[in-house]
VEXDREN-2710 file (C-alpha; in Angstrom, 1 decimal):
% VEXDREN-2710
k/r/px/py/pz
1/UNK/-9.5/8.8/47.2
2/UNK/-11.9/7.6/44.7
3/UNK/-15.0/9.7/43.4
4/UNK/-17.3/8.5/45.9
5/UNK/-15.7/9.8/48.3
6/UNK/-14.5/13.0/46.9
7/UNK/-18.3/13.7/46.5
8/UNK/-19.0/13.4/49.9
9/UNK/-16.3/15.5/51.2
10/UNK/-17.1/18.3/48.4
11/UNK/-20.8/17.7/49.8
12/UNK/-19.5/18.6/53.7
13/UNK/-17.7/21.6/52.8
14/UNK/-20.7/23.1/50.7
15/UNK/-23.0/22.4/53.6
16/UNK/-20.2/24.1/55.7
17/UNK/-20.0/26.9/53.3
18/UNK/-23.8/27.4/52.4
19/UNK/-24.3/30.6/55.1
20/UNK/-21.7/32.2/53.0
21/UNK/-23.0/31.6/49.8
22/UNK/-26.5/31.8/49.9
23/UNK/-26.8/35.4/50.5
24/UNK/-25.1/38.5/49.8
25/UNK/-23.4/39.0/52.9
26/UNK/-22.4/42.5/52.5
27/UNK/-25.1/43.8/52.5
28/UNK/-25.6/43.3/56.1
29/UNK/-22.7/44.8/58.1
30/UNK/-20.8/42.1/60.5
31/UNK/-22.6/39.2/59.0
32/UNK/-20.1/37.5/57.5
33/UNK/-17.6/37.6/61.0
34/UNK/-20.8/36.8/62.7
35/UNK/-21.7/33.8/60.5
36/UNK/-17.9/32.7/60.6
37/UNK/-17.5/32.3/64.3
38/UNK/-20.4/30.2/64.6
39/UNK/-19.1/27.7/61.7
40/UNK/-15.8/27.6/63.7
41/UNK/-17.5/27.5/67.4
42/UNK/-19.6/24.1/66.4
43/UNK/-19.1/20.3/66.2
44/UNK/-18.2/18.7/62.8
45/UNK/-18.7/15.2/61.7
46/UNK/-15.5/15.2/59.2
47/UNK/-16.0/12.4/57.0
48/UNK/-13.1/10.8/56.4
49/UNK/-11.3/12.5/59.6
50/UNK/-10.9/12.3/63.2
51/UNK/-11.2/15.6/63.4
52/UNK/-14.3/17.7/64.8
53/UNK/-13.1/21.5/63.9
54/UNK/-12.9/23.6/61.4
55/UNK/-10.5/26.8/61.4
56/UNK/-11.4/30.3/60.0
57/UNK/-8.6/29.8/57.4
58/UNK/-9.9/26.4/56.3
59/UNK/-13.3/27.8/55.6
60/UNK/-12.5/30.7/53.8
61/UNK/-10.2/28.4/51.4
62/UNK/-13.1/26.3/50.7
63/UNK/-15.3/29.6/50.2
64/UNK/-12.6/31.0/47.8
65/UNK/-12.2/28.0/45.9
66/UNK/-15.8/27.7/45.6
67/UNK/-16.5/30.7/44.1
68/UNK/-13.8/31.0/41.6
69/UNK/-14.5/27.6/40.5
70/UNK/-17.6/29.2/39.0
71/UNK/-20.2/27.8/41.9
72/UNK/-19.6/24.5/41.0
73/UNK/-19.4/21.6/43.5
74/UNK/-16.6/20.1/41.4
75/UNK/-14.5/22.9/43.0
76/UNK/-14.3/21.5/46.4
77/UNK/-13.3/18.6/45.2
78/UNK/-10.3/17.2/48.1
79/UNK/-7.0/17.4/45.8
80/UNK/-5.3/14.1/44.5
81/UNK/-2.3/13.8/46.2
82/UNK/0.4/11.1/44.9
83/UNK/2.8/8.9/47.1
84/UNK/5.7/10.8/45.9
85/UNK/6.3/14.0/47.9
86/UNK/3.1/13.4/50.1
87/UNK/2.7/15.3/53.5
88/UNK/1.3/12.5/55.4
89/UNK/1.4/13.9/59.1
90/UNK/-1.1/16.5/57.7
91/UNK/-4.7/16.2/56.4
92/UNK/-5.8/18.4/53.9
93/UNK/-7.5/20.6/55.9
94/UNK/-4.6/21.4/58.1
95/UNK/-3.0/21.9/54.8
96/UNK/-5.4/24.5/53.0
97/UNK/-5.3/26.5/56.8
98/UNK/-1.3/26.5/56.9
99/UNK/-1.6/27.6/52.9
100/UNK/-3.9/30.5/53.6
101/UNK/-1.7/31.3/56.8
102/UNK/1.4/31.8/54.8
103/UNK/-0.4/33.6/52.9
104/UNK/-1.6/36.2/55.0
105/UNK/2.1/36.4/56.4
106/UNK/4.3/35.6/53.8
107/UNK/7.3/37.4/55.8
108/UNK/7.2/34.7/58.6
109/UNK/9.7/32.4/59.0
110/UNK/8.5/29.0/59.2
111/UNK/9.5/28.2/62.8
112/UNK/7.4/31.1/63.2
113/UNK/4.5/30.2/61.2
114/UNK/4.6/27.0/63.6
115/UNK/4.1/28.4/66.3
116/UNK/1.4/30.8/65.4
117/UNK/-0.4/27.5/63.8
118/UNK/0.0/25.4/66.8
119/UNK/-1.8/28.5/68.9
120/UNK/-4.8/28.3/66.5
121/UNK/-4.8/25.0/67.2
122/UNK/-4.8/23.8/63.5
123/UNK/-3.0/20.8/64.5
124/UNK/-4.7/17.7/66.0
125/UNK/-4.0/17.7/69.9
126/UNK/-1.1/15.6/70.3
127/UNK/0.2/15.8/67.1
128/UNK/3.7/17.1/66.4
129/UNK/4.1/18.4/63.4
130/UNK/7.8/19.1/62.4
131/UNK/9.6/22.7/60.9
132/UNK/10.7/20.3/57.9
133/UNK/7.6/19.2/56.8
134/UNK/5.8/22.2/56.7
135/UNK/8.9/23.7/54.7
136/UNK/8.4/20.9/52.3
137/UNK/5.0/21.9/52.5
138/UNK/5.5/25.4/51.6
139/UNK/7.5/24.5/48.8
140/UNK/5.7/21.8/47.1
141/UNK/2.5/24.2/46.8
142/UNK/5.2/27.3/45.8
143/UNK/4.2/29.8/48.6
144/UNK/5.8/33.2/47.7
145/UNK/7.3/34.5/50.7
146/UNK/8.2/38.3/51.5
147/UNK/10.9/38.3/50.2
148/UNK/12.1/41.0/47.1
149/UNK/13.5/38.5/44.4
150/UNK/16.3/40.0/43.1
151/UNK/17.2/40.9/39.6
152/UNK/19.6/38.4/38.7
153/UNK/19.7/38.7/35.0
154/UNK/23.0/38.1/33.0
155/UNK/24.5/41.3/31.4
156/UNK/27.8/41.9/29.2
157/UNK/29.3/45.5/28.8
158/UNK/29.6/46.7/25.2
159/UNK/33.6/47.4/24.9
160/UNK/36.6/46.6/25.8
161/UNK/38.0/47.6/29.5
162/UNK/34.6/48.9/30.3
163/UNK/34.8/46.3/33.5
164/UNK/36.8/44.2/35.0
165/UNK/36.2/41.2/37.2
166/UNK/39.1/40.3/40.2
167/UNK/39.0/38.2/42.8
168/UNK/41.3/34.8/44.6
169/UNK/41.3/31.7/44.3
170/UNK/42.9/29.0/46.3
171/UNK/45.7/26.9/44.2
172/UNK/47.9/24.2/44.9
173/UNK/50.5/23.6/47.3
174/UNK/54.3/24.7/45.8
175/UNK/57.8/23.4/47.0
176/UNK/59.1/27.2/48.3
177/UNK/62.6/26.9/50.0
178/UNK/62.5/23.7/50.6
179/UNK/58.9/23.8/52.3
180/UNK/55.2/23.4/51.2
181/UNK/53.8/26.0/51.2
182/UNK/49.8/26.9/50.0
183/UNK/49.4/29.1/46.9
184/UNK/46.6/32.4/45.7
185/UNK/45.5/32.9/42.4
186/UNK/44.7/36.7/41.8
187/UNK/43.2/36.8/38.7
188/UNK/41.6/39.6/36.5
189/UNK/38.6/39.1/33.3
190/UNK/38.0/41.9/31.2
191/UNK/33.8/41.4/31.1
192/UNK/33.2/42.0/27.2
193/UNK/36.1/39.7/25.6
194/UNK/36.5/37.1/28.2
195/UNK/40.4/37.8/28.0
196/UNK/42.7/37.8/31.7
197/UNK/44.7/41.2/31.7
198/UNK/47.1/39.2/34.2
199/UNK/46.8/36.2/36.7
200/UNK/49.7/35.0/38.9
201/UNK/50.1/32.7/41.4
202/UNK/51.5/34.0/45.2
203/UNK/52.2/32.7/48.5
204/UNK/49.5/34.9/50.7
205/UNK/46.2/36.5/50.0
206/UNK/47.3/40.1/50.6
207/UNK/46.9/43.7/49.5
208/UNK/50.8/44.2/48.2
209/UNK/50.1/40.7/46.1
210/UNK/47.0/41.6/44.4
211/UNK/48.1/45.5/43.6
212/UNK/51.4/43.7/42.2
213/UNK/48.8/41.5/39.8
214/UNK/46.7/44.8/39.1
215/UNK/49.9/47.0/38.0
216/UNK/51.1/44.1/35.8
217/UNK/47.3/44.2/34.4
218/UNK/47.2/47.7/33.9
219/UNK/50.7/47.2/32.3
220/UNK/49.8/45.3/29.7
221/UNK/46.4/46.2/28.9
222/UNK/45.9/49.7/30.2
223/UNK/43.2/51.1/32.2
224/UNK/39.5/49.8/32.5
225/UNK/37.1/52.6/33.0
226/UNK/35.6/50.3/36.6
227/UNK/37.3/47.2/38.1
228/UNK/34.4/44.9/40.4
229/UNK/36.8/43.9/43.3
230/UNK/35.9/41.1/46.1
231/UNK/34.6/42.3/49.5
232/UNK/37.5/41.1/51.5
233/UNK/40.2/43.0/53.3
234/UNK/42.7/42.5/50.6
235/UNK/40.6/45.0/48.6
236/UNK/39.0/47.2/50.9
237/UNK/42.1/49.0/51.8
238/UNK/42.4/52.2/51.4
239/UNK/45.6/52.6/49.2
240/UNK/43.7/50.2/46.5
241/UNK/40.5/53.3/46.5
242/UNK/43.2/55.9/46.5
243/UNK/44.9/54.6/43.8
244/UNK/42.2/53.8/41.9
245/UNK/40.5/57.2/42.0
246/UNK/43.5/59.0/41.0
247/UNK/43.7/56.5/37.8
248/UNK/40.2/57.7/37.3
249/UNK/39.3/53.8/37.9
250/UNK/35.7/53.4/39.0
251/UNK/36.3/50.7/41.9
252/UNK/33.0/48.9/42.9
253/UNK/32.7/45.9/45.7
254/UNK/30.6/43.1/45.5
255/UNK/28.2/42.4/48.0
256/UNK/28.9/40.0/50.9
257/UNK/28.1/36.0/49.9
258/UNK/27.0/37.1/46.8
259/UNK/29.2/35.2/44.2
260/UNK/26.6/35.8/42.0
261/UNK/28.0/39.3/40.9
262/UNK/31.0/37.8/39.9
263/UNK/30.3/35.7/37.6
264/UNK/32.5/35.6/34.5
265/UNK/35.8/35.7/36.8
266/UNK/34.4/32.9/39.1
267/UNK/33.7/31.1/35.9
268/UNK/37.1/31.4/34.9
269/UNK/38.1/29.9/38.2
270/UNK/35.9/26.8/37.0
271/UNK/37.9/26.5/34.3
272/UNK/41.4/26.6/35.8
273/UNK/40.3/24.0/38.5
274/UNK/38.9/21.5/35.4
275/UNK/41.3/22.2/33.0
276/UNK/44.5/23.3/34.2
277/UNK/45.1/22.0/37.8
278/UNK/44.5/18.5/37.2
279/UNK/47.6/18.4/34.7
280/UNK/49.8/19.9/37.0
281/UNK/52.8/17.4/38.5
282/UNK/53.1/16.6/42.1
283/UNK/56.3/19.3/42.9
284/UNK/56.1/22.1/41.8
285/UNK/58.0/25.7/42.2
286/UNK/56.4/28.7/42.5
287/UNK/58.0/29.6/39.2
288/UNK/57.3/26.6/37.3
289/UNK/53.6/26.9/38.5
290/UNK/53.9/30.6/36.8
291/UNK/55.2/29.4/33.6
292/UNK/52.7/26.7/33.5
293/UNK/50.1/28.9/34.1
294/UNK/51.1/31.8/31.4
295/UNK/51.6/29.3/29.0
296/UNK/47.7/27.8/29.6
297/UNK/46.9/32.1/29.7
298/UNK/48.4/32.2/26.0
299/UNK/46.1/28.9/24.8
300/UNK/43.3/29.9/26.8
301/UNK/43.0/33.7/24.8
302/UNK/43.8/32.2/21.3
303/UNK/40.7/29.2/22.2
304/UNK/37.1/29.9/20.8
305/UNK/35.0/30.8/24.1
306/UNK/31.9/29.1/24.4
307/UNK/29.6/32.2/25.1
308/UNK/31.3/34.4/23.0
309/UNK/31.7/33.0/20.3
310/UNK/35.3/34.5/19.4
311/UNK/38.7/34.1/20.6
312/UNK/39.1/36.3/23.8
313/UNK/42.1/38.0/22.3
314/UNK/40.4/39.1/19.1
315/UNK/37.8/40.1/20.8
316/UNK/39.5/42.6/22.9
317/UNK/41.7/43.5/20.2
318/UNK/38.5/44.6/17.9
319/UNK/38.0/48.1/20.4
320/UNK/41.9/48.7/20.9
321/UNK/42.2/51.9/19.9
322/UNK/40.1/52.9/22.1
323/UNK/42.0/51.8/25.1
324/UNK/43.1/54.3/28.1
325/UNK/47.4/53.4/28.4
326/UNK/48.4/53.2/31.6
327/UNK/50.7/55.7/33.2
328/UNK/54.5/55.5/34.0
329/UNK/55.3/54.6/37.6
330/UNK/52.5/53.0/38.9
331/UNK/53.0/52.2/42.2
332/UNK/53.0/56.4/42.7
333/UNK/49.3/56.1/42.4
334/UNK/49.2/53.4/45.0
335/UNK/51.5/54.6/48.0
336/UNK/51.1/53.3/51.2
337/UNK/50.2/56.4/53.8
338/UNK/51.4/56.5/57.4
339/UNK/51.3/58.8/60.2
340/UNK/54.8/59.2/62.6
341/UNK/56.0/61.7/64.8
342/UNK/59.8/63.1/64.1
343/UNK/62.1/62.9/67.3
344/UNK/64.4/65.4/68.7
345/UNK/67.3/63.4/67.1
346/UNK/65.4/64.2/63.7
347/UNK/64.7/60.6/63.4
348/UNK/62.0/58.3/62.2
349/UNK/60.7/54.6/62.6
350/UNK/59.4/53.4/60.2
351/UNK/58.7/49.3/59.8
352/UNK/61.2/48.7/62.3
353/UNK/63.5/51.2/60.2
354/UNK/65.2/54.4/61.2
355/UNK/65.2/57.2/58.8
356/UNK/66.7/60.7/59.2
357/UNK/63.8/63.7/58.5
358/UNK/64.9/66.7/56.8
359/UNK/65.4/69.8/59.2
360/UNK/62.9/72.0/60.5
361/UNK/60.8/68.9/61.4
362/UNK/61.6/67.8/64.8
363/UNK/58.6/67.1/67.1
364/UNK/56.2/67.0/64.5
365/UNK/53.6/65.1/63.3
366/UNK/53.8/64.1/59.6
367/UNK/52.6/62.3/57.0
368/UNK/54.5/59.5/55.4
369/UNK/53.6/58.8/51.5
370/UNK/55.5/55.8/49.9
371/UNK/55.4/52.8/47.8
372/UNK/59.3/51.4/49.0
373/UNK/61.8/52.2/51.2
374/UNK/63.5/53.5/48.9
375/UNK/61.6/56.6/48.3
376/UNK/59.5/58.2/51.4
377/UNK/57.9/61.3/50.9
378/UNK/57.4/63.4/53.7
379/UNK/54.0/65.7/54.4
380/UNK/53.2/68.4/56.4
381/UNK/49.5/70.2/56.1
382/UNK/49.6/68.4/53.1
383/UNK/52.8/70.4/51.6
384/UNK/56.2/68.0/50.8
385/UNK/58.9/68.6/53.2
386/UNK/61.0/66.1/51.3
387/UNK/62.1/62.9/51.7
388/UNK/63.6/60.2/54.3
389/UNK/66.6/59.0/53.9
390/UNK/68.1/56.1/55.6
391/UNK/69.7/57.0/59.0
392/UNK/73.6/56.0/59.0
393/UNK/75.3/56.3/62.3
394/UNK/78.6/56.5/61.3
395/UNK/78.4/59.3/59.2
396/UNK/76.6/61.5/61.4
397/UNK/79.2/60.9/64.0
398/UNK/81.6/62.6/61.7
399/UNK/79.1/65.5/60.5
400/UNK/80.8/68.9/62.3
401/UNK/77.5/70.2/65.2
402/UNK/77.0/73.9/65.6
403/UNK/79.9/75.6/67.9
404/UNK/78.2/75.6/71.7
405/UNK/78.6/79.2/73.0
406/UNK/81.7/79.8/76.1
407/UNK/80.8/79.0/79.3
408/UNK/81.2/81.3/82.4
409/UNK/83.1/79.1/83.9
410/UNK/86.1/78.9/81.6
411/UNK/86.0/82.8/82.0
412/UNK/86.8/82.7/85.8
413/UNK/89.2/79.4/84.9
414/UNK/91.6/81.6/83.0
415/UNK/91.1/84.8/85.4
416/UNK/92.4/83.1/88.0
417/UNK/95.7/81.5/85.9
418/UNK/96.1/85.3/85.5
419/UNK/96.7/85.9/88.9
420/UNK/99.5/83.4/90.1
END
């Protein structure tokens, strides 16, 4: 649009405008609504547009604009719009009404704001006006919308084993007994030094796989003071909370499709997908895969990392001393709990396993505390009765039973021998 023109729109809307501006409106109570619904009631001549109304919204714009443009007609000047990115299904006054709409309800949805815009009738009649464009719309003149925007900014704990980062990743397919079979990286980052307490490779993305990662970290590096966990099932079981809470192991979840909180470990994924799985051969065991990956572990801690600045093992190394060691027997902080009834044989299933319960327990109810077969604790009111044992058959057939008291019968049986 060239100057000529722009001065004769900017010309319309002051004459449009003048009621506004010409006297202080506030001093006279209602003036202003009554002074608007006349501009909106009448007839325009629109220069440069087919159109012959002007909405509320539109007029107040122009007002606005007006006035904090310092009262001067250059302020209601139409803006130049390039090619690039231009809403052409839309004049500008459609535009400047939609802007002020959003405005006024920035927590509408745009299908929404649509609808409500199409009632007002700020589209030409017979014009359809897509969601899309008025989305582009919205974000080409950077609307703020209702939203809260979060606090996203990056942060880095001070020491060593203050945090750490787990979650899975999806890894390559293995040759596992002669089949293919898919492969889950459970990995942990210690947040300050960048270094992986442990990362394995395993066959399924369960709970028993990522506590048998978590004991090998804990292992070797000892215990963090809070591990940042994943939001699915494979760490939202309870044992994993137990356990953590009698390590004294603040466990915290991420929220749900929000990778954002875990950044440094799905960083690290990055990295293993770039650097270490395009190296890998076509076969592979499970083991080999292993080996492969521990020996990329041992480069990858001894490498300079790029936000650092350091070598991940130095870095954790520096605050050693101040580490927590992690206890003996681990698994005893993670043991799986179960609830099972003891039968009148004194027996227990378990798994599809029968177990013999100590005596005394026989149509109870009983708590089941465990991290193997091996070794099943048994719990009543909370108070050990023991332990299971495995239930052998054959041995119990030879254990001597309690002597059954004489029957009546046998009495009278010998009585009447006496009497022949």
């Amino acid at each position: 649009m060239d100057q000529e023109k722009k001065e004769k729109v900017a010309v319309f809307r002051f004459g449009v405008i003048f009621p506004l501006v010409e006297c202080n409106v506030k001093d006279y109570w209602g003036e202003k609504s009554r002074i608007l619904r006349d501009l909106v009631s009448r007839e325009w001549d629109i220069p440069f547009s087919d159109r012959n109304y002007i909405s509320k919204a539109t007029i107040l714009n122009w007002q606005r604009r007006y006035e904090l443009g310092g009262k001067k007609i250059e302020a209601l000047y139409p803006e130049d719009r390039g090619d690039r990115g231009r809403v052409r299904s839309i004049d500008d006054e459609t535009i400047d009404a939609l802007v002020v709409l959003r405005k006024e309800n920035p927590k509408l949805s745009v299908p929404r704001l649509v609808e409500i815009a199409q009632s007002k009738g700020l589209f030409k009649p017979g014009k359809d006006v897509s969601v899309a464009t008025v989305y582009r719309l919205m974000k080409k003149h950077k609307v703020e919308t209702g939203r809260k925007k979060e606090d996203m900014r990056k942060f880095e704990v001070q020491m060593t084993n203050d945090l750490w980062q787990s979650d899975c990743m999806h890894g390559p397919v293995v040759l596992h007994e002669g089949k293919q079979r898919k492969t889950y990286l459970f990995a942990i980052i210690d947040d300050h030094s960048r270094l992986i307490p442990h990362g394995q490779f395993y066959l399924a993305e369960n709970l028993d796989n990522y506590l048998n990662c978590l004991w090998t970290a804990l292992q070797k590096r000892g215990l963090p003071r809070k591990l940042y966990v994943d939001n699915g099932p494979s760490f939202r079981a309870h044992r994993l909370q137990l356990g953590c809470a009698s390590l004294e192991i603040g466990l915290t979840f991420a929220r749900p499709y929000r990778p954002q909180g875990k950044g440094k470990i799905e960083r690290f994924f990055r990295t293993v997908r770039s650097q270490f799985l395009p190296e890998l051969s076509t076969v592979i065991s499970l083991n080999e895969l292993n080996n492969y990956f521990n020996d990329y572990l041992e480069r990858y801690h001894n490498r300079k990392h790029g936000t650092t600045g350091q070598e991940p093992i130095r870095r954790y190394l520096d605050s050693a001393s101040l580490l927590r060691g992690a206890p003996e027997n681990l698994p005893r902080h993670f043991r799986k709990r179960e609830l099972r009834k003891v039968n009148n044989d004194r027996t227990v299933k378990l798994d599809g396993r029968l177990f013999e319960a100590p005596t005394g327990l026989v149509g109870l109810q009983v708590v089941l505390r465990f991290e193997n077969y091996d070794r099943i604790e048994v719990f009543v009111d909370e108070k050990t009765k023991g332990f299971l044992k495995p239930l052998n058959q054959e041995v119990n057939s030879r254990v001597k039973r309690e002597s059954e008291p004489k029957t009546g019968g046998g009495q009278l049986f010998e009585h009447a021998n006496g009497g022949f």
